[in-house]
C-alpha positions in Angstrom: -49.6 60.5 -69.5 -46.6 59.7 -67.9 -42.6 59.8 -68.6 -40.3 57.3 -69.3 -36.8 57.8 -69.8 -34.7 54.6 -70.7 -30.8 55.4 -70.3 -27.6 53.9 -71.3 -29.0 52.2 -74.4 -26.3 50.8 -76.9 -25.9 52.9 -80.2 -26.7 50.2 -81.9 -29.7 49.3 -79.9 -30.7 53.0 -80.8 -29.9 52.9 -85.0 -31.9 49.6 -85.0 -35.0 51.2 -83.6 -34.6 54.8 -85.2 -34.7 53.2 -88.4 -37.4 50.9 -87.9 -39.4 54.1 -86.6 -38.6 55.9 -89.5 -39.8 53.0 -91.9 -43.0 53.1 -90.2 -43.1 56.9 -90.8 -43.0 57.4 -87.2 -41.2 59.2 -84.3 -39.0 57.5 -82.1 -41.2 58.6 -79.7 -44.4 57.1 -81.3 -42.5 54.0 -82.8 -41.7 53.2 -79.2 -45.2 54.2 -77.7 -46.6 51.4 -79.7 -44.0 48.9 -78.7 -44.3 49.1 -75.1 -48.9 49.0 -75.7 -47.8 45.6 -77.6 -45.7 44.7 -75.2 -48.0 45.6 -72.0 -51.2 43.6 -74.0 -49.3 40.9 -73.5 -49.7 39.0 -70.0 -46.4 37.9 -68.9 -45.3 34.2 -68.6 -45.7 34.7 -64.5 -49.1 35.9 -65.5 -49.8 33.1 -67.3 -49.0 30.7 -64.8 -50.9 32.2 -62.0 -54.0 32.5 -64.1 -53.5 29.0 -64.8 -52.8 27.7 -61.1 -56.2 29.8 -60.0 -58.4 27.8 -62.3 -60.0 24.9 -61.0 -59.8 21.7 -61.8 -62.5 20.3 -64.8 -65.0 17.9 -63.5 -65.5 15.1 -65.6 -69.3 13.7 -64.9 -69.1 11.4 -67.7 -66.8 7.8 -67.5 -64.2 8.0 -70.2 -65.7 5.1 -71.9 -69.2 6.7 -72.3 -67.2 9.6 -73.5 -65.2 7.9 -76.2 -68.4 5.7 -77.6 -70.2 9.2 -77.7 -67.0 10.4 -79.6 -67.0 7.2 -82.1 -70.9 8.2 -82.7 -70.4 11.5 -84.0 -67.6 10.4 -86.3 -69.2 7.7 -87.8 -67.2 4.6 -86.0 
């Protein structure tokens, strides 16, 4: 496991998170544990974007035309 240490945090910063450990029934310790797993799940919005930019793009086979009368078939139209 490994250490982080987070300095010069605002006293208000602190009460807010103290209290929404305690609520939980949780340490600071733990409260925060679980914050930063949520936070780490989470790809980033760079992330994001350069997942998005490395997909390729779709290849339509089918004219849009075809598409949409295949569309207005399964809908009833």
């Amino acid at each position: 496991m490994s250490t982080v240490q987070i300095r010069d945090v605002r006293p208000e910063t602190a009460a807010i998170l103290k209290r929404r450990a305690a609520l939980q029934g949780l340490s600071l310790s733990e409260y925060l544990r679980g914050e930063l797993d949520r936070i780490a799940a989470r790809p980033s919005r760079d992330e994001v974007l350069a997942r998005i930019s490395a997909r390729s793009a779709p290849v339509l086979t089918d004219p849009v035309e075809e598409l949409e009368r295949a569309r207005a078939e399964r809908i009833g139209g």
